[in-house]
PAZA-685290 format. One line per 3 residues: for each residue x, y, z of C-alpha. Coordinates in steps of 0.05 Angstrom, whole numbers, plus 5000, padded with zeros to 4 digits. Layout:
BEGIN
X:Y:Z | ... $
***
This chain:
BEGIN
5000:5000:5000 | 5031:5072:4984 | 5038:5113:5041 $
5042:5195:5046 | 5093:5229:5066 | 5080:5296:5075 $
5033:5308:5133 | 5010:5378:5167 | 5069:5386:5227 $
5029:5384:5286 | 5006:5302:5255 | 5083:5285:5244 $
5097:5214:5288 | 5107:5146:5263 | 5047:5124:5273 $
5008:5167:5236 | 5050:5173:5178 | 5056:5100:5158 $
4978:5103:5157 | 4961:5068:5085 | 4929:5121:5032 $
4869:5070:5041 | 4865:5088:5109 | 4868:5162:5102 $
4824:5161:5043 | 4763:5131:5082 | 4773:5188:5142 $
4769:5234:5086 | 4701:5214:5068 | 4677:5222:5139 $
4703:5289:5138 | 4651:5312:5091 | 4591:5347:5104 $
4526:5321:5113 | 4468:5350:5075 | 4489:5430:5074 $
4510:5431:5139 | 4515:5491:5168 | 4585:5535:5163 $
4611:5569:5230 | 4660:5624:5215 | 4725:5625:5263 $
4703:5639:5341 | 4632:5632:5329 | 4601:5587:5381 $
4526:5557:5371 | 4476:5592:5415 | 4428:5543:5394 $
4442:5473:5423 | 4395:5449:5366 | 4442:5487:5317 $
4489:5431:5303 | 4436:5387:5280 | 4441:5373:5201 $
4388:5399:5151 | 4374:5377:5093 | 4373:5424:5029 $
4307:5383:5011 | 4332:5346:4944 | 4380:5302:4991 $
4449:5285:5002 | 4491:5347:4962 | 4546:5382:4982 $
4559:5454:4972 | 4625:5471:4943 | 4656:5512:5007 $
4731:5526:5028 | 4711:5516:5096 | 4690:5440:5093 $
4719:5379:5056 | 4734:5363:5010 | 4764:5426:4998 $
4789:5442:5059 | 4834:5376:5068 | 4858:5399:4994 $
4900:5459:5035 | 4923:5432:5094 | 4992:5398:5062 $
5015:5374:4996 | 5010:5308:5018 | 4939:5315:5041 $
4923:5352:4983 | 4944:5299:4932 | 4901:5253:4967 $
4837:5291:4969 | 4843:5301:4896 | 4853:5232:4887 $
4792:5205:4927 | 4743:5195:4871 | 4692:5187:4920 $
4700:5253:4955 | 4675:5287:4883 | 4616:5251:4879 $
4568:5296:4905 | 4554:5366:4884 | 4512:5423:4901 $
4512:5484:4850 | 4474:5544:4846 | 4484:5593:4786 $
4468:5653:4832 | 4524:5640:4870 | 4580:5643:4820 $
4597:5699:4773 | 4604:5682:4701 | 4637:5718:4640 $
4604:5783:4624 | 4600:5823:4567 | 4651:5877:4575 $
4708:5823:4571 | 4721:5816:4644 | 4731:5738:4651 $
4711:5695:4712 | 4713:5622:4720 | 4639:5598:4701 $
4596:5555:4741 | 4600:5515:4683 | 4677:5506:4682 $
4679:5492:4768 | 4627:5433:4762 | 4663:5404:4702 $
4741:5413:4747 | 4702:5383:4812 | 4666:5328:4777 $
4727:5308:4728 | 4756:5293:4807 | 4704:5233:4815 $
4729:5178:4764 | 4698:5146:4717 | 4650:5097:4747 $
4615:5132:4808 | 4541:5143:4819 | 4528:5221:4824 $
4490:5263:4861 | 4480:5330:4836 | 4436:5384:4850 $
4430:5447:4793 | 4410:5509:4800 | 4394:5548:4734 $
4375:5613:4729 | 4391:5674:4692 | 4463:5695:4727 $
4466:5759:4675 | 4417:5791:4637 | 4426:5799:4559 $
4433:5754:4509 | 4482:5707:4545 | 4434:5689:4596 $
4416:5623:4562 | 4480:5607:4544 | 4509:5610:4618 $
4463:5558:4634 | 4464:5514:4584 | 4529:5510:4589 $
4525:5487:4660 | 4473:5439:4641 | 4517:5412:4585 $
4570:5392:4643 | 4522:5348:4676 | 4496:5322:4622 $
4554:5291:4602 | 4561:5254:4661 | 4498:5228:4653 $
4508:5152:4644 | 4534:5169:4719 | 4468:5200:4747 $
4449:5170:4811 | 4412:5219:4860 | 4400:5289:4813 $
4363:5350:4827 | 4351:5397:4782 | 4318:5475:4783 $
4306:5521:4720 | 4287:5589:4731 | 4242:5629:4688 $
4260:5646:4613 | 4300:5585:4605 | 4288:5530:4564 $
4330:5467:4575 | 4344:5408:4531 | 4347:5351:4567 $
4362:5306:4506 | 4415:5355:4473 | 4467:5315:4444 $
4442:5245:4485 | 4479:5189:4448 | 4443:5136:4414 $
4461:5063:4448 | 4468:5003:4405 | 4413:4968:4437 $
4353:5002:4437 | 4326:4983:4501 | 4390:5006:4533 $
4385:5070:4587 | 4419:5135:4579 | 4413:5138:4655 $
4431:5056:4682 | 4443:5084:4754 | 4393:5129:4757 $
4355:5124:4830 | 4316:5192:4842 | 4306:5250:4800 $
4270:5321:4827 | 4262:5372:4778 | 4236:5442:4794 $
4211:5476:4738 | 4189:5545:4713 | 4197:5532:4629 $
4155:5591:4598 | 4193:5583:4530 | 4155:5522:4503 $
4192:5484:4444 | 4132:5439:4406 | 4184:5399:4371 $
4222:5376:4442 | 4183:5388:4500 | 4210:5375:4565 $
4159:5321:4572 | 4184:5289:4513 | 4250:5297:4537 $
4234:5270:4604 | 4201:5201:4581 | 4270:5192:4528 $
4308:5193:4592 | 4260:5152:4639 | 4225:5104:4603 $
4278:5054:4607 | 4312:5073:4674 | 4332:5015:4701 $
4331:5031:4778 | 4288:5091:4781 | 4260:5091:4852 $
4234:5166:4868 | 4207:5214:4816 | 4187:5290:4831 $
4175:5341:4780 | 4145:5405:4807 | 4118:5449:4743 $
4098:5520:4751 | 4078:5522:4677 | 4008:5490:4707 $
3962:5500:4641 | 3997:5483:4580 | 3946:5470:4546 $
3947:5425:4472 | 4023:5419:4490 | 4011:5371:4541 $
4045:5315:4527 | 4039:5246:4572 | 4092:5224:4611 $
4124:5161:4608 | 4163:5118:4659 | 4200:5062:4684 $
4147:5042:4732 | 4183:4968:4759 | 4218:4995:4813 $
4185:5054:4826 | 4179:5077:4898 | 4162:5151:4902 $
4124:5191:4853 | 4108:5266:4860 | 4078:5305:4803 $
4062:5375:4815 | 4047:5377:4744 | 3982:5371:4694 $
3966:5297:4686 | 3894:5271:4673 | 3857:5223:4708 $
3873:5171:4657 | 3950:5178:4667 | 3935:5177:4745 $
3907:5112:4734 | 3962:5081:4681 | 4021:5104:4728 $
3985:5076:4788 | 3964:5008:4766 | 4029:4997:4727 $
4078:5014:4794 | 4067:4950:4834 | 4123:4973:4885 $
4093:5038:4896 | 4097:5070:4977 | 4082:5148:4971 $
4042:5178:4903 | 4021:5243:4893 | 3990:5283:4842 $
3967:5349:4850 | 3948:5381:4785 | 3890:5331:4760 $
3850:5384:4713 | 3804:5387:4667 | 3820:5402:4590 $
3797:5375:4538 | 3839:5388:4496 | 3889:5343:4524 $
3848:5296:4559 | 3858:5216:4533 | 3794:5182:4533 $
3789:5118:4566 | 3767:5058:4529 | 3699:5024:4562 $
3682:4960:4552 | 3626:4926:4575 | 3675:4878:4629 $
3668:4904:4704 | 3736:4928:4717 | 3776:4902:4768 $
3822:4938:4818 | 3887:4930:4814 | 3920:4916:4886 $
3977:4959:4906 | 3998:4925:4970 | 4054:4973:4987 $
4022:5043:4973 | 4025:5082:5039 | 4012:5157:5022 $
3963:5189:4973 | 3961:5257:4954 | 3911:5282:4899 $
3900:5356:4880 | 3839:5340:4827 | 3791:5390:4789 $
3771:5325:4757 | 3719:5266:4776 | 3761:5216:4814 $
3704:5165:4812 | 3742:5124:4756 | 3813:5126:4793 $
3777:5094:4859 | 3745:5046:4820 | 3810:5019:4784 $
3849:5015:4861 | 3859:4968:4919 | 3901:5007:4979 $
3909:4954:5029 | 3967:4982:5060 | 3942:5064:5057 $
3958:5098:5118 | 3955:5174:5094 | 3898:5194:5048 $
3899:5276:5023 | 3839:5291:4970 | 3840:5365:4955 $
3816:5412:4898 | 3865:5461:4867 | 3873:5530:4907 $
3902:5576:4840 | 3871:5643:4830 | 3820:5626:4767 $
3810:5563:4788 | 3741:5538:4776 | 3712:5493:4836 $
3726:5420:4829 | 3668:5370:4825 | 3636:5339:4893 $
3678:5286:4912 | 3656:5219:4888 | 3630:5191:4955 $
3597:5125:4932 | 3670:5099:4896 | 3723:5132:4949 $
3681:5092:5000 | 3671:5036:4958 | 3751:5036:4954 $
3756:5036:5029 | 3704:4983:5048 | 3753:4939:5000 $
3814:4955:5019 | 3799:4951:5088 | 3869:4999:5107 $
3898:5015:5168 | 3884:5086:5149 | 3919:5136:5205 $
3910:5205:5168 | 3856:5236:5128 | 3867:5301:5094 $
3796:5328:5060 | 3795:5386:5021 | 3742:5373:4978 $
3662:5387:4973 | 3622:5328:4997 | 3554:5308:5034 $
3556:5303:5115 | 3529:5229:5105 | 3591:5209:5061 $
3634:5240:5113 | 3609:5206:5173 | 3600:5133:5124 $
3676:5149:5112 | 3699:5152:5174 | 3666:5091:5198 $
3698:5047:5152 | 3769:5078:5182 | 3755:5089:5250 $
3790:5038:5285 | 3852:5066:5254 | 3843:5138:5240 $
3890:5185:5285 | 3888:5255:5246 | 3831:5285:5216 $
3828:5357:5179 | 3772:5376:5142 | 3779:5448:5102 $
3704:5466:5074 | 3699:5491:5018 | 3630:5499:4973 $
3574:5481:5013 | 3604:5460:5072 | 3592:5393:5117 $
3607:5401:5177 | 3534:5396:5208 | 3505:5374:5276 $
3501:5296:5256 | 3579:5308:5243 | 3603:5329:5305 $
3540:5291:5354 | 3577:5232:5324 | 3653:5255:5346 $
3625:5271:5411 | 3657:5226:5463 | 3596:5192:5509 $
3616:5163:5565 | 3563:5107:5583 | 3545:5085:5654 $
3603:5024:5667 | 3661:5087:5644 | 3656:5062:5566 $
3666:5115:5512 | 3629:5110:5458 | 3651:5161:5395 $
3664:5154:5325 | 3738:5161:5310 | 3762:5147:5384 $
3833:5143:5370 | 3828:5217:5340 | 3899:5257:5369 $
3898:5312:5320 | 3842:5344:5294 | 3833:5410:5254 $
3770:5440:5222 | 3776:5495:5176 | 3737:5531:5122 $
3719:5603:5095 | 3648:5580:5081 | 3581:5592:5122 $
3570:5536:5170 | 3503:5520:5210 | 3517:5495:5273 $
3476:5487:5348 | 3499:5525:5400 | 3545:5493:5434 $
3553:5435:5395 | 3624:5454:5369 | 3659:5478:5432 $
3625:5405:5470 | 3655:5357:5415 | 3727:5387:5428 $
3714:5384:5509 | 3698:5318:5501 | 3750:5292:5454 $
3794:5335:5510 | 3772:5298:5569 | 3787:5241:5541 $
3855:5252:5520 | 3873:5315:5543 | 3939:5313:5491 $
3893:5317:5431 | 3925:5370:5374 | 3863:5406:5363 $
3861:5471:5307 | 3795:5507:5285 | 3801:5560:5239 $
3728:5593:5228 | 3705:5661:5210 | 3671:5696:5274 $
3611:5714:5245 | 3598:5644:5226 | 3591:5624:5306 $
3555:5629:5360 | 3576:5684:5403 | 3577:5632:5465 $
3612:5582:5430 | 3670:5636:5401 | 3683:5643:5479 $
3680:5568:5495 | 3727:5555:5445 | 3778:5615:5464 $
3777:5595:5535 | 3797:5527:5508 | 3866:5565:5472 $
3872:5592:5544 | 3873:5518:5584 | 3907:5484:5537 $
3970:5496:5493 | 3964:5448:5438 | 3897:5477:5428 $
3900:5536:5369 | 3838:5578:5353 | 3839:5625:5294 $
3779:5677:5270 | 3792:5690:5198 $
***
């Protein structure tokens, strides 16, 4: 094993310097920083004790090119150590950029290293067979005409270390239009992957410059349709209506773990990505809206259709202006633990359709799930509220209803979460396992007096830990239950009462 030997003084005994390069090479790696973790200049202490802890930067494991942190702080300690950090291939495997942050050439001839030119120097560092993990930033760094250049030019880098792609996050900032596919090489076989190591992708997007001939979801589907070990898909899209250039995604599904699309996808492609991801834990979609104009139309048959069983799904999350009736007919969620059925809160936005009651309890009653959350944001009847929560009430821990529309929270509602406490000390309530509970709604409610404020006591004495938030406009209750409820803020802490 070769050995270094030039070390920083104050490390210069035997011991230490007949340490293999192997050996030194893994305490580089746990020198680096985990997750963006936070810089303290020179003499600063943490008045925080909680300040040491580690946060994420939300896409996942990337670290942020600093002199202050490895790897390149061990690259000027010594020449020795310095050699050695720049030959750790796995030290330059992760890589956090943000265009904002570096200056670029400009157009009065004053030259500065490019974002561009620093990720291609850092990742060059990282060998030649190494998953990556990259998050990019893109943005316009200078206005003018060069704008698009600076960050395609950083986009090239990475994408030609994209047979290397493991864990990749990327951001594009208004008035840029990325290309995805620019200069992606064509495999001999077909079927082969641009992206074999590919494990999560998140992309962030604001694309206002639409190109009909290569759309990013074009672009998207070349790259993903044939991932071999996809696990976790996000794309966030603040281009929400495209219109007729919507184009359908398409996916590796096998493996698939995660899915988040906080783009436009139809019902129909809700239910082909669902019932074709057999491994699927956490799904959300939450811009389901209606247009015709891209809209597939399903093919019906006269056969009953029948569910297809994802046994691992855990989370659900649907945004819909849509009719979800078909999507709960083509599902069984044995496993569902977290259930989140919301309309679409954008300025413009029409109101979304009453909630298909008869199929999303239909779909419960089969699946029979351990449901623990239940997130409603959606019009419905107080009957199909109350029938839903009996078919999860042995389960259900967190309820929040927003109203919207008509609004259904009514008496029967909240007589039936009312905790009765029977003659030999048994409580009889629906929901009893309830620990969180928030009702909230800018619509007009009809309620008895002091029906509201007496469900919450009761669900208090009961367990007097319960997470409770009601947020209500004033004029919409009693005048005797407005102080009930504030004296409730008042005794307990976990309790949070808002007018709006």
């Amino acid at each position: 094993m070769a050995r270094n030997p030039t070390f920083p003084p104050m490390s210069r005994n035997p011991s230490i310097s007949k340490l293999p390069v192997e050996i030194w090479a893994k305490i580089f790696f746990e020198c680096l920083p985990a997750a963006d973790e936070p810089v303290r200049r020179e003499g600063e202490t943490a008045v925080d004790p909680d300040e040491s802890k580690i946060e994420s930067d939300g896409l996942g494991l990337f670290i942020r090119p600093r002199r202050q942190t490895a790897p390149l702080l061990l690259t000027e300690i010594s020449k020795g150590w310095r050699a050695m950090a720049l030959n750790t291939a796995e030290l330059w495997c992760s890589l956090s950029v943000d265009s904002h942050d570096h200056r670029v050439e400009t157009s009065d001839g004053v030259s500065h290293p490019s974002v561009a030119s620093k990720m291609e120097i850092w990742l060059a560092r990282s060998g030649a067979e190494r998953g990556l993990c990259i998050a990019l930033k893109v943005c316009r760094c200078v206005d003018g005409k060069d704008a698009d250049r600076y960050a395609n030019e950083a986009l090239g880098v990475l994408l030609r270390y994209m047979h290397r792609w493991e864990n990749v996050g990327l951001y594009w900032g208004r008035d840029t239009a990325p290309n995805l596919t620019s200069g992606l090489p064509r495999p001999m076989n077909i079927d082969a992957s641009p992206v074999p190591l590919l494990e999560e992708l998140e992309l962030d997007t604001f694309i206002d410059v639409i190109d009909t001939n290569n759309q990013i979801e074009d672009q998207l589907s070349s790259l993903l349709r044939t991932a071999p070990r996809l696990t976790c898909f996000t794309w966030y899209d603040n281009m929400v209506l495209r219109g007729k250039f919507w184009r359908p995604l398409e996916l590796n599904p096998t493996w698939l773990q995660e899915l988040r699309l906080g783009c436009v996808v139809t019902v129909d492609e809700c239910i082909t990505m669902l019932c074709n991801s057999p491994q699927l834990q956490a799904c959300e979609f939450t811009y389901v809206i209606i247009n015709p104009q891209v809209a597939t139309k399903r093919i019906l048959t006269g056969e009953p259709i029948v569910p297809t069983v994802l046994s691992h799904l855990l989370h659900l999350k649907i945004c819909s202006l849509q009719n979800l009736a078909p999507l709960f007919d083509s599902i069984t969620l044995p496993a569902l633990r977290s259930l989140n059925l919301e309309g679409i809160d954008d300025d413009g936005s029409p109101p979304p359709p009453r909630l298909a009651e008869l199929e999303l309890t239909s779909l419960l009653r089969r699946s029979r799930c351990p449901l623990e959350e239940l997130i409603l944001d959606t019009d419905m009847s107080p009957s199909g509220l109350v029938q839903t929560l009996r078919l999860v009430e042995d389960s259900l821990t967190t309820l929040h209803i927003c109203q919207n529309g008509i609004g259904y929270i009514t008496d029967a509602v909240l007589i039936s979460l009312t905790c009765l406490v029977g003659t030999d000390g048994s409580v009889q309530c629906l929901c009893p396992k309830l620990d969180r509970i928030c009702l909230t709604g800018d619509t007009t409610i009809v309620l008895s007096l002091g029906l509201l404020p007496r469900m919450l006591e009761s669900r208090l004495g009961m367990n007097s830990n319960v997470h409770i938030c009601v947020a209500y406009r004033r004029s919409h209750l009693w005048l005797g239950d407005v102080q009930r409820l504030q004296d409730l803020a008042v005794c307990y802490s976990h309790v949070a009462i808002r007018f709006l």
